[in-house]
PyMOL CGO cylinders between C-alpha atoms (Angstrom):
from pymol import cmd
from pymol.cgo import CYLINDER

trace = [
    CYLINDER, 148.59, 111.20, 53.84, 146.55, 113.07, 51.55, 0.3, 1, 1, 1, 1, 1, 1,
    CYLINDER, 146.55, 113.07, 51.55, 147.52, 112.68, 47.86, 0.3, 1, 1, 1, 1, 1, 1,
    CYLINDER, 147.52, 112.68, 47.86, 149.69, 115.53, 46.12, 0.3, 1, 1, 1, 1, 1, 1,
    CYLINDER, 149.69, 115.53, 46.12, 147.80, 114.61, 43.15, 0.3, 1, 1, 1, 1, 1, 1,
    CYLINDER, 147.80, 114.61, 43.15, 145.00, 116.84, 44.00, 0.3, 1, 1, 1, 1, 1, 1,
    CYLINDER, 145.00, 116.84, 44.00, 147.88, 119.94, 44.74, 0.3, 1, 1, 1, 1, 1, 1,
    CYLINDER, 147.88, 119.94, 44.74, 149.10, 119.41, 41.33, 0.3, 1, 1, 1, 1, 1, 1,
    CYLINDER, 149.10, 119.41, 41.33, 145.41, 119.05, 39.67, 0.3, 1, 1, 1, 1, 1, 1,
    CYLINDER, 145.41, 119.05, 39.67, 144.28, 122.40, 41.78, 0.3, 1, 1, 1, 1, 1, 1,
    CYLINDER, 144.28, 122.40, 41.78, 147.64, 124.37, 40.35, 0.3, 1, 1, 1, 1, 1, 1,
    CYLINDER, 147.64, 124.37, 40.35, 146.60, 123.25, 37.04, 0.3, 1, 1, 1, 1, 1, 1,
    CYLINDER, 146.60, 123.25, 37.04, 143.73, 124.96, 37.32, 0.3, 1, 1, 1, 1, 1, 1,
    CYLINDER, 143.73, 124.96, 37.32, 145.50, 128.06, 38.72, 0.3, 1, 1, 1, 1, 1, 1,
    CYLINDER, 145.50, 128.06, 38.72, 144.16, 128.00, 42.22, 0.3, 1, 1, 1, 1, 1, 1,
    CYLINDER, 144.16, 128.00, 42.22, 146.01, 128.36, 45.65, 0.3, 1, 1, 1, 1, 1, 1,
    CYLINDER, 146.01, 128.36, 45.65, 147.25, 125.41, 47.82, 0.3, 1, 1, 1, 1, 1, 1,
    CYLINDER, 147.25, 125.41, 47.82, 148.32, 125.28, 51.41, 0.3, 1, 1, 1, 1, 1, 1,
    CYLINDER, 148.32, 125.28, 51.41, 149.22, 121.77, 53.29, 0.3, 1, 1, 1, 1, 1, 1,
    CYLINDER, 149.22, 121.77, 53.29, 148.69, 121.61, 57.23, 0.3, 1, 1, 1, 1, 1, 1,
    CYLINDER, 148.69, 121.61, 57.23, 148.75, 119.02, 60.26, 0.3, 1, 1, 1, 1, 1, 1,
    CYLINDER, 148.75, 119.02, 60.26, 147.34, 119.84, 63.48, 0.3, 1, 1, 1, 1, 1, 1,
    CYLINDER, 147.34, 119.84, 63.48, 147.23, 117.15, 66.28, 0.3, 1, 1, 1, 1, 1, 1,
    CYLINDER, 147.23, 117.15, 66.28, 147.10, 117.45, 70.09, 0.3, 1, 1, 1, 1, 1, 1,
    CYLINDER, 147.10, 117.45, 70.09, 151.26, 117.43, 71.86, 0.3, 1, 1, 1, 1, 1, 1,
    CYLINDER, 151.26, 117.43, 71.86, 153.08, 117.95, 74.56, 0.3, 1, 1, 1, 1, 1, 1,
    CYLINDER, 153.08, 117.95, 74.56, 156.01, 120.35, 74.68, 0.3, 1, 1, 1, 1, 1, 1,
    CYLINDER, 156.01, 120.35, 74.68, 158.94, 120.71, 76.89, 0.3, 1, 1, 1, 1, 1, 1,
    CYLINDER, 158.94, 120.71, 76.89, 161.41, 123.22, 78.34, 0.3, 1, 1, 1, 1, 1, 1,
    CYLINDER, 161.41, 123.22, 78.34, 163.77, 121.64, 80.53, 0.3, 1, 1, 1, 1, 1, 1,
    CYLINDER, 163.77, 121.64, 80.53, 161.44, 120.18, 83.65, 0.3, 1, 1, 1, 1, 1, 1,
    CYLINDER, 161.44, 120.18, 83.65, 158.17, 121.71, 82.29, 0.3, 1, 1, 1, 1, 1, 1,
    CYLINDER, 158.17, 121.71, 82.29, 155.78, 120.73, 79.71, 0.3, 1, 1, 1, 1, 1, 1,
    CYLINDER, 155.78, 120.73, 79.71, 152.54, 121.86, 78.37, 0.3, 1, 1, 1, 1, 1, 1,
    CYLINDER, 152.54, 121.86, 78.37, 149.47, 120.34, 76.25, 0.3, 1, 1, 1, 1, 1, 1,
    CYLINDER, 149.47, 120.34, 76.25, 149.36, 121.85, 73.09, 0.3, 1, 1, 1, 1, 1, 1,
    CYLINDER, 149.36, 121.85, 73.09, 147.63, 122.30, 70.12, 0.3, 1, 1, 1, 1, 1, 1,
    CYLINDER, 147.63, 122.30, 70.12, 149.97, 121.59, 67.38, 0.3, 1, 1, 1, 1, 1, 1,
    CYLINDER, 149.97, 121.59, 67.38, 150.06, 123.14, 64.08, 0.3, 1, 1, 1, 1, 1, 1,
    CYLINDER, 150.06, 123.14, 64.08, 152.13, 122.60, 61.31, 0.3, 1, 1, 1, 1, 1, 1,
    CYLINDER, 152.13, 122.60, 61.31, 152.00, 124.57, 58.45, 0.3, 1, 1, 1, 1, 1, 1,
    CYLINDER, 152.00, 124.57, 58.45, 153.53, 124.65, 54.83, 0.3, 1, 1, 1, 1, 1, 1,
    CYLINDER, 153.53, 124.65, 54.83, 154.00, 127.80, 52.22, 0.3, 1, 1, 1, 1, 1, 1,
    CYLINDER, 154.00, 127.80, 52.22, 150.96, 129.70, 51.28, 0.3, 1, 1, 1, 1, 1, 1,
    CYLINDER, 150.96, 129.70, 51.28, 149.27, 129.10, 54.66, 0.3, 1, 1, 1, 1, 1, 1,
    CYLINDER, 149.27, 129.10, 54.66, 146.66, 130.71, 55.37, 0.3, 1, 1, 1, 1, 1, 1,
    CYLINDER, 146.66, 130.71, 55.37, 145.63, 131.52, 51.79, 0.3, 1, 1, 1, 1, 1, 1,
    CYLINDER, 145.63, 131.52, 51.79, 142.80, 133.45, 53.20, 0.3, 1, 1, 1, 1, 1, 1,
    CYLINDER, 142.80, 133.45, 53.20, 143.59, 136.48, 55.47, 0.3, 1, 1, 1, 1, 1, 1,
    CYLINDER, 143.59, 136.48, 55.47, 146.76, 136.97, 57.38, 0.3, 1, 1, 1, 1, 1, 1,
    CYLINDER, 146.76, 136.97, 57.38, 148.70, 135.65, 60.44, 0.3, 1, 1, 1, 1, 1, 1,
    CYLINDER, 148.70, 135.65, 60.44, 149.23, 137.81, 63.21, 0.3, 1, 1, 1, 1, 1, 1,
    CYLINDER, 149.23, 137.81, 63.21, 152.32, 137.77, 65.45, 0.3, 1, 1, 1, 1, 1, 1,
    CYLINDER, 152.32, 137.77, 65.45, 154.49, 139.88, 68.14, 0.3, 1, 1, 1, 1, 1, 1,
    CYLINDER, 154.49, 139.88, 68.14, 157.80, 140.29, 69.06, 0.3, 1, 1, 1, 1, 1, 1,
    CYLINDER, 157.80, 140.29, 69.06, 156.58, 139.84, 72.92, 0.3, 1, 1, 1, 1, 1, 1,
    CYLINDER, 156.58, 139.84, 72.92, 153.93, 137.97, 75.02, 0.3, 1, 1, 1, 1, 1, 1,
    CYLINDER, 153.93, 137.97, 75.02, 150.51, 140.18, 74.99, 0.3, 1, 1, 1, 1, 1, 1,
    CYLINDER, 150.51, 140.18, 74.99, 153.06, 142.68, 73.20, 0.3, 1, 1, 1, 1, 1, 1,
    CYLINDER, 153.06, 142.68, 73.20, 151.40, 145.05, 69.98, 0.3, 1, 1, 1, 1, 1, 1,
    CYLINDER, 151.40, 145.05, 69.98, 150.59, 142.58, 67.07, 0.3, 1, 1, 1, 1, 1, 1,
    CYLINDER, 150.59, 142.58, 67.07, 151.29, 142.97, 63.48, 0.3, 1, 1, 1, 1, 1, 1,
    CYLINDER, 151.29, 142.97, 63.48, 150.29, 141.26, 60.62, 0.3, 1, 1, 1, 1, 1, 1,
    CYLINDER, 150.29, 141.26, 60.62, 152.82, 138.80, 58.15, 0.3, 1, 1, 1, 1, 1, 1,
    CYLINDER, 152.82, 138.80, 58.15, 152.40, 136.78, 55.02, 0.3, 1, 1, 1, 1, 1, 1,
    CYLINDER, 152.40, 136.78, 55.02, 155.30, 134.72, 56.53, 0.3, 1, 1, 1, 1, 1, 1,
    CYLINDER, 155.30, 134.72, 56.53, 155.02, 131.34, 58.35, 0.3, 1, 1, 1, 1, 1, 1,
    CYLINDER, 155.02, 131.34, 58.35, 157.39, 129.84, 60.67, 0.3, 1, 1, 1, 1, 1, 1,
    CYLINDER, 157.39, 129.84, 60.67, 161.15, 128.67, 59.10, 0.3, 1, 1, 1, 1, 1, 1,
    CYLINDER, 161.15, 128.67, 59.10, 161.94, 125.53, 59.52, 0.3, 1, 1, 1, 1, 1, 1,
    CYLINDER, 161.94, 125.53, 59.52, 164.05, 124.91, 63.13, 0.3, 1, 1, 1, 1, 1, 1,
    CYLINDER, 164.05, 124.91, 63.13, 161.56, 127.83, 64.20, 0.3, 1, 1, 1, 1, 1, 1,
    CYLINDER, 161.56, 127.83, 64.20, 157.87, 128.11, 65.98, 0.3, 1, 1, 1, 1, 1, 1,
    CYLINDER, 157.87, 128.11, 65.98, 155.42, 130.28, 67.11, 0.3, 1, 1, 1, 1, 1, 1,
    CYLINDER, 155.42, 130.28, 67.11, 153.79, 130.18, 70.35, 0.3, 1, 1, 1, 1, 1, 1,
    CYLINDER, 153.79, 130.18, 70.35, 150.80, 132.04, 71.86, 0.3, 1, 1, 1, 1, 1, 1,
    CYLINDER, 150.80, 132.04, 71.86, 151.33, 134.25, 75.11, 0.3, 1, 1, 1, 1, 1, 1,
    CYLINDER, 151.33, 134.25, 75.11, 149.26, 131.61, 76.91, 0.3, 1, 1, 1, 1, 1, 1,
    CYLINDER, 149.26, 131.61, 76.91, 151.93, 128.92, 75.86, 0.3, 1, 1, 1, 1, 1, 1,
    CYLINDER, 151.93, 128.92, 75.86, 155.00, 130.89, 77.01, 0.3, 1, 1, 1, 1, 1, 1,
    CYLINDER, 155.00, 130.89, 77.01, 153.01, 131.68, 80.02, 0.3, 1, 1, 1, 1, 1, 1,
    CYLINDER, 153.01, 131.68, 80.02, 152.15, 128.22, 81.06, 0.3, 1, 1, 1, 1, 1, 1,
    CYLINDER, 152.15, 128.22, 81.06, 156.08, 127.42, 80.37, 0.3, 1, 1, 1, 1, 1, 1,
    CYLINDER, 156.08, 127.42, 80.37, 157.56, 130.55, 81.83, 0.3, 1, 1, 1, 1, 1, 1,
    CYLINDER, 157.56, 130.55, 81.83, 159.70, 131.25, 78.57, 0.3, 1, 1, 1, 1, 1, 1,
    CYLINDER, 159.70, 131.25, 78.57, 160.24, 134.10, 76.51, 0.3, 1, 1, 1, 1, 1, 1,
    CYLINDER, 160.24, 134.10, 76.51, 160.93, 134.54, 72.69, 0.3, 1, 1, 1, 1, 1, 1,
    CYLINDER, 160.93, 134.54, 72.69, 164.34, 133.04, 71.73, 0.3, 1, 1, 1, 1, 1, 1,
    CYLINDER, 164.34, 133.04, 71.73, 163.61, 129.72, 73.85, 0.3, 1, 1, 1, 1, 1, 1,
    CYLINDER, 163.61, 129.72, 73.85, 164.68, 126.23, 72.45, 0.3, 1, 1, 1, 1, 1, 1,
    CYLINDER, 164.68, 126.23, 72.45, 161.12, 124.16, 73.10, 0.3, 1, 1, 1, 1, 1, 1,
    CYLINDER, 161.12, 124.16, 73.10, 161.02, 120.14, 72.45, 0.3, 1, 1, 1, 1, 1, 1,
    CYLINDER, 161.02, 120.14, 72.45, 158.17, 118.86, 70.41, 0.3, 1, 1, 1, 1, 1, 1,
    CYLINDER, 158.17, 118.86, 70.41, 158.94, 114.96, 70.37, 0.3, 1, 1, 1, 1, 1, 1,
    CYLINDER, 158.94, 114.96, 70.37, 162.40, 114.20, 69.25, 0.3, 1, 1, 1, 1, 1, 1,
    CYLINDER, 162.40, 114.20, 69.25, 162.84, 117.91, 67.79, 0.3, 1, 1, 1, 1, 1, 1,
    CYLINDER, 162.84, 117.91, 67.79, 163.69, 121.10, 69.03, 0.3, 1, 1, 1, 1, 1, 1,
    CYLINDER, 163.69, 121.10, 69.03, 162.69, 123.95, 67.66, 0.3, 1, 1, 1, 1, 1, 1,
    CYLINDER, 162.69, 123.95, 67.66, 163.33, 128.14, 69.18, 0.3, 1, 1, 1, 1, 1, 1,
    CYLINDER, 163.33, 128.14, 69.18, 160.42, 130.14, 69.85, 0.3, 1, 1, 1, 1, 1, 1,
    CYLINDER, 160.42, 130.14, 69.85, 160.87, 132.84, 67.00, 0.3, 1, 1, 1, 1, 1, 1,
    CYLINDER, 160.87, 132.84, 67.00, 157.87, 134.78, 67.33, 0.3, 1, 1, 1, 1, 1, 1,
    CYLINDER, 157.87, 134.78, 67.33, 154.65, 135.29, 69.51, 0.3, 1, 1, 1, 1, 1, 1,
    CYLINDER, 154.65, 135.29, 69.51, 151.78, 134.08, 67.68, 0.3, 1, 1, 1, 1, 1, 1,
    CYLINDER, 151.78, 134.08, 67.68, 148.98, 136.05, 67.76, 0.3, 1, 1, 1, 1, 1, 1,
    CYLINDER, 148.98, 136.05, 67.76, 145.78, 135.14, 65.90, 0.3, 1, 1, 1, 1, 1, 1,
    CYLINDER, 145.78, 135.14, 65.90, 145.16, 133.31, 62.66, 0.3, 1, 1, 1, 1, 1, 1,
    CYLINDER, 145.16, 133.31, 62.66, 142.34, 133.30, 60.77, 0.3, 1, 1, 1, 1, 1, 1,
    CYLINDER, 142.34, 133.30, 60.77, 141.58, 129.92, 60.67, 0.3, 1, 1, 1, 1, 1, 1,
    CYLINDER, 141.58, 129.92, 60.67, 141.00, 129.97, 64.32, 0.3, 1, 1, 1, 1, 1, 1,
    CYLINDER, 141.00, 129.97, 64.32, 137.71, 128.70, 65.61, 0.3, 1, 1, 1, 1, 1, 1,
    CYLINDER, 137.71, 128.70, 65.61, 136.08, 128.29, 69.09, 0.3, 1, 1, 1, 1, 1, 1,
    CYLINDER, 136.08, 128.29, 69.09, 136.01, 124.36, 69.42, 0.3, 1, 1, 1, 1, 1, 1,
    CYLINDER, 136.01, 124.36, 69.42, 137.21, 121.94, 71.89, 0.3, 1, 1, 1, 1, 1, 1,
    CYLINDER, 137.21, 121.94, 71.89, 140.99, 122.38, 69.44, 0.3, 1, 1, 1, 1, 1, 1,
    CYLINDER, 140.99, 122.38, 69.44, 141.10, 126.01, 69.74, 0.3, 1, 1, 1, 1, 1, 1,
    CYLINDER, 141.10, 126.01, 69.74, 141.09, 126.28, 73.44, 0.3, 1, 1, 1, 1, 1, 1,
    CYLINDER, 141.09, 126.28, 73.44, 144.46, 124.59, 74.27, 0.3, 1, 1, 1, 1, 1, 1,
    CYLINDER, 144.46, 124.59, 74.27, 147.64, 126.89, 73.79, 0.3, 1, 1, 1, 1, 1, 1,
    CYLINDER, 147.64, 126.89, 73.79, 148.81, 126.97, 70.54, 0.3, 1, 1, 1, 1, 1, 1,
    CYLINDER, 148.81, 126.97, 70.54, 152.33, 126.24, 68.63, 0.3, 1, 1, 1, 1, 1, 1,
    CYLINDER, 152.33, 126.24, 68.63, 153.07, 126.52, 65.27, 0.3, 1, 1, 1, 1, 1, 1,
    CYLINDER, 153.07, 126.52, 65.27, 155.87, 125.10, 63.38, 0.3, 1, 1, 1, 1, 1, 1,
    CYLINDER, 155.87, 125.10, 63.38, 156.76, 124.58, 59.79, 0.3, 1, 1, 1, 1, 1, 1,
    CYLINDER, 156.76, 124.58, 59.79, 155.33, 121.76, 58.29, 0.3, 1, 1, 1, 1, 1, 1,
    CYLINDER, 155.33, 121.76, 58.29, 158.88, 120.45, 57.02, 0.3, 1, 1, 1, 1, 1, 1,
    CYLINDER, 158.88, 120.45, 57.02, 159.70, 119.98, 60.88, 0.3, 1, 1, 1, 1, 1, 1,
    CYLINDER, 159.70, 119.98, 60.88, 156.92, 117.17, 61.20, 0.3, 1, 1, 1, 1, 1, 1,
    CYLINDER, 156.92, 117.17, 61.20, 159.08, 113.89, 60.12, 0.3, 1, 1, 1, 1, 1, 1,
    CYLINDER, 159.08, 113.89, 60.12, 161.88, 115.70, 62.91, 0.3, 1, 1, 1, 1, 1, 1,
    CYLINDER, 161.88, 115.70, 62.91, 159.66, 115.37, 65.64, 0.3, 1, 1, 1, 1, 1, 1,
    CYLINDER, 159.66, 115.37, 65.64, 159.12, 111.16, 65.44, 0.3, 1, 1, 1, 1, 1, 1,
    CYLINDER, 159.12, 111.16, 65.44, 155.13, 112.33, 66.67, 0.3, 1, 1, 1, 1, 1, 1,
    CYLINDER, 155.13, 112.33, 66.67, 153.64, 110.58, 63.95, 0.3, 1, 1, 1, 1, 1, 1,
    CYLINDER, 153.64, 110.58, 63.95, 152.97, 107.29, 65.29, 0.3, 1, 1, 1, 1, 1, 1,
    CYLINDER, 152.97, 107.29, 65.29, 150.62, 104.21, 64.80, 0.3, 1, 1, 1, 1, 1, 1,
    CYLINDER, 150.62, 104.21, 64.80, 147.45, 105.55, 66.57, 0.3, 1, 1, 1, 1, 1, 1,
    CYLINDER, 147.45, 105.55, 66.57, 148.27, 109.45, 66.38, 0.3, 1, 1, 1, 1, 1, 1,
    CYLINDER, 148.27, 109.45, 66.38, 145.42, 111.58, 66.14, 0.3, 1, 1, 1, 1, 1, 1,
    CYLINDER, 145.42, 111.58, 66.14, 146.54, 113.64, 63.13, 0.3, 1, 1, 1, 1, 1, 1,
    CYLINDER, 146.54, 113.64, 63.13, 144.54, 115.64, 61.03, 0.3, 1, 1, 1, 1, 1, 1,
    CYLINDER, 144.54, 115.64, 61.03, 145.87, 116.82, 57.17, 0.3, 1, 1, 1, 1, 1, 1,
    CYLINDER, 145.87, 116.82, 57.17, 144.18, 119.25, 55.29, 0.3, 1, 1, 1, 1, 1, 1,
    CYLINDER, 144.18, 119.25, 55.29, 144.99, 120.47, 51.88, 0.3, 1, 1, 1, 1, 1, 1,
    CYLINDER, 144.99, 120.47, 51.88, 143.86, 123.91, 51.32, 0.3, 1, 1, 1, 1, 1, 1,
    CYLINDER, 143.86, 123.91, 51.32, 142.78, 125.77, 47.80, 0.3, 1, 1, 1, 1, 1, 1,
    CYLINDER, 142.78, 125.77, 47.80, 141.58, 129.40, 46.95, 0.3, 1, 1, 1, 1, 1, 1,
    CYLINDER, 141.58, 129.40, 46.95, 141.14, 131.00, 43.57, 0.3, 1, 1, 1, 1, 1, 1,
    CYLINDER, 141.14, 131.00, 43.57, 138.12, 131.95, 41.30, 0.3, 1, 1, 1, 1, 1, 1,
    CYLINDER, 138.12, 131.95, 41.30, 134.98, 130.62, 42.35, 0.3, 1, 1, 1, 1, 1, 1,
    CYLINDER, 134.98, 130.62, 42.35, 134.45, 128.60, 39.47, 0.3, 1, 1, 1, 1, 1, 1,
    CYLINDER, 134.45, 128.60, 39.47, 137.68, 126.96, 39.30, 0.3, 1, 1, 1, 1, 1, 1,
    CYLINDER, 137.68, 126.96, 39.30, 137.18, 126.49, 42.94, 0.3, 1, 1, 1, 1, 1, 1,
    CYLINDER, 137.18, 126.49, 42.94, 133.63, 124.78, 42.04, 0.3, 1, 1, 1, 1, 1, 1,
    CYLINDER, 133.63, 124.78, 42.04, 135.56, 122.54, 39.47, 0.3, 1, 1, 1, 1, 1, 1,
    CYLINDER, 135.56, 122.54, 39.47, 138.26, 121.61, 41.57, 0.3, 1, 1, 1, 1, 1, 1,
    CYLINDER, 138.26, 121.61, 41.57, 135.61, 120.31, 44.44, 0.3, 1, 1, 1, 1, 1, 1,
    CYLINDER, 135.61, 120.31, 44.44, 133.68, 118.00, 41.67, 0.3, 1, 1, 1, 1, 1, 1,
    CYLINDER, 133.68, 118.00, 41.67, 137.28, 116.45, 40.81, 0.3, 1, 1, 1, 1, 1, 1,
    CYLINDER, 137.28, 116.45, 40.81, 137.71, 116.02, 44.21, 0.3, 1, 1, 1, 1, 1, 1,
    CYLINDER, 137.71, 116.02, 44.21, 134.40, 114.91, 45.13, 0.3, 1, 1, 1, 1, 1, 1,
    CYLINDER, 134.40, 114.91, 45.13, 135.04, 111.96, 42.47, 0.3, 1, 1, 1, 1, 1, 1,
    CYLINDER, 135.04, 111.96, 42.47, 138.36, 110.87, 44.02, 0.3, 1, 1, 1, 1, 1, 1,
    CYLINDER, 138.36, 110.87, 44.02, 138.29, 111.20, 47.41, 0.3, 1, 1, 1, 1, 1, 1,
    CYLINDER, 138.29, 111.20, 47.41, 139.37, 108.54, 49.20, 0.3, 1, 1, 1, 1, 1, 1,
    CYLINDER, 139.37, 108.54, 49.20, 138.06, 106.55, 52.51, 0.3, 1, 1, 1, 1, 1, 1,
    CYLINDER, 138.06, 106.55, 52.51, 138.48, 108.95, 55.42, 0.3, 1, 1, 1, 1, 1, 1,
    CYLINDER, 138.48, 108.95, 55.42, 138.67, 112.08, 53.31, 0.3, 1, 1, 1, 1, 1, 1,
    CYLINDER, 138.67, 112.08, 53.31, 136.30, 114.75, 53.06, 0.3, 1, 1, 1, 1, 1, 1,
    CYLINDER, 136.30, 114.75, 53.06, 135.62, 118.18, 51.36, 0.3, 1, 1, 1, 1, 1, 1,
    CYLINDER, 135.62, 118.18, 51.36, 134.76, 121.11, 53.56, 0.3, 1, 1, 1, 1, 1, 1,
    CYLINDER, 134.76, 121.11, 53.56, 133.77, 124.48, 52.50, 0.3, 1, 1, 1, 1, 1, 1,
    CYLINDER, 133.77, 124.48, 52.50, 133.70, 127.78, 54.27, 0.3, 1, 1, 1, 1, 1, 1,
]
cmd.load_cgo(trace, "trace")
């Protein structure tokens, strides 16, 4: 877990702050299941640009400063596809179940690695305990995010840079 010490610290100095936790699933509906790339996501995400969603698989997208409410998710069209489900499903990630509110559609965060080719489904970060997937041996990735002034920005990363711990480290864009 990564220390809310350096949330509080980057408030302090008036920037931005965004948690998330992606890690590779499985979901289910009923009989089927798919691989997926999960994403969990807390307020303020993406801090940088905006989510895109629809109301529809491969339906007209539209952009939202919202994120998924808790008991809610997101899936791409290529997830529902794979599952034959629409919007307004119940999906189970681990021990949780959570309805298929809204079709995601891009976020800018997205990259082109080995991650961002599996379907993608995106649930509220406070959903995470729920879901029992964190596990001895998970392959779970945190990241605190922070955006602001450059220079506070450029302070913040020396304070972090000091107290980072073992398996931590400071990207940039």
């Amino acid at each position: 877990e990564v220390s809310t010490d350096y949330d509080d610290e980057a408030r302090r100095r008036g920037l931005q702050v965004a948690r998330i936790l992606s890690m590779p699933s499985v979901v289910f509906h009923g009989e089927a299941s798919s691989l997926v790339a999960l994403r969990a996501v807390g307020e303020g995400y993406p801090l940088r640009g905006r989510l895109k969603i629809a109301d529809e698989p491969f339906g007209a997208a539209r952009a939202t400063d919202a994120i998924p409410a808790p008991g809610e998710a997101w899936a791409d069209s290529r997830l529902l596809a794979r599952l034959d489900v629409a919007v307004g499903t119940r999906l189970s990630v681990g021990a949780h179940e959570v309805t298929v509110a809204q079709v995601l559609d891009y976020r800018p965060d997205q990259g082109a690695g080995f991650g961002d080719l599996s379907a993608t489904l995106m649930i509220n970060l406070a959903d995470v305990p729920a879901t029992g997937l964190i596990q001895p041996g998970s392959r779970v990735s945190r990241a605190v995010l922070f955006a602001g002034e450059a220079d506070e920005v450029a302070g913040l990363r020396e304070y972090l840079q000091s107290r980072r711990q073992p398996g931590e480290r400071l990207q940039a864009i």
